[in-house]
C-alpha positions in Angstrom: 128.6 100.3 78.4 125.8 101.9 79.5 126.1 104.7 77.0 126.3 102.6 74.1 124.7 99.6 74.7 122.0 100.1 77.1 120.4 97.1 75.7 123.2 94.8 76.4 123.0 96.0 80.5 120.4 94.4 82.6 119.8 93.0 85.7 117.7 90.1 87.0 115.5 90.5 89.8 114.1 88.2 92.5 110.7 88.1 93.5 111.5 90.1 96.7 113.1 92.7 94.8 116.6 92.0 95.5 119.0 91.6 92.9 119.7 88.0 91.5 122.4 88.7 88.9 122.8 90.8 86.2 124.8 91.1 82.8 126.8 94.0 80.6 127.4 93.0 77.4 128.0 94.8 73.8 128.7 94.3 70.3 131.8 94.6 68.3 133.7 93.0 65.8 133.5 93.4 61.5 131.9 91.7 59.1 131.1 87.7 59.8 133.1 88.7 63.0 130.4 91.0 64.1 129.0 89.8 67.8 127.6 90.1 71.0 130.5 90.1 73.8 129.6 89.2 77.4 132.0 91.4 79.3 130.5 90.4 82.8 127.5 87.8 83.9 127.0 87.7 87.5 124.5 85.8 89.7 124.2 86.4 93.5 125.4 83.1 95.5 121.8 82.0 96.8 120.8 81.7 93.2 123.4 80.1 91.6 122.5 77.1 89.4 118.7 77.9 89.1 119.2 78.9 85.6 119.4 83.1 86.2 122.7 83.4 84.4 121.2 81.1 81.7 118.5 83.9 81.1 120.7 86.7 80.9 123.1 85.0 78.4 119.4 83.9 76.2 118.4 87.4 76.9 121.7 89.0 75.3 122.0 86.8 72.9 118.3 87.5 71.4 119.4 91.6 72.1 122.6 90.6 69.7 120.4 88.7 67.1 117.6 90.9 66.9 118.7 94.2 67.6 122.2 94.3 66.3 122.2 91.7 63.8 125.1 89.5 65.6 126.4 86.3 64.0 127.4 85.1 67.4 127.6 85.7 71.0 131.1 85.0 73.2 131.9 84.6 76.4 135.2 84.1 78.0 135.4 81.9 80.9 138.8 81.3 83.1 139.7 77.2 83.4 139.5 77.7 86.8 135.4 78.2 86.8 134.4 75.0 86.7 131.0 75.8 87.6 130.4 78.1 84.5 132.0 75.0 82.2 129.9 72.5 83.7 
């Protein structure tokens, strides 16, 4: 991914430096189907539901919009992660 899509790969940091989640994404597809694919979004427990993963998933999206020229951007979410359904 990071050979590829370098764009797609970042990571969120706190104010202190540490990590606060991060996301690897690219794009793929044909035609109308061409998109942005979030292959991992992950946000480190003490920030949780303070809206990092919600700025990584804007931040790819805009990446797959502006740079790629994405119709979309998909994420695939197990039924059992309520939190990320909520």
């Amino acid at each position: 991914y990071l050979n590829k899509w370098p764009e797609c790969c970042v990571v969120a940091e706190a104010v202190d430096g540490s990590i606060a989640g991060y996301i690897i994404g690219k794009v793929e597809g044909n035609g109308k189907d061409w998109h942005a694919h979030v292959s991992a979004v992950t946000v480190a427990p003490e920030y949780r539901r303070t809206g990092v993963a919600n700025q990584l998933m804007e931040y790819l999206e805009e990446v797959g919009d502006k740079t790629h020229n994405a119709y979309f951007c998909d994420l695939f979410v197990r039924p059992s992660n309520e939190a990320a359904i909520l």
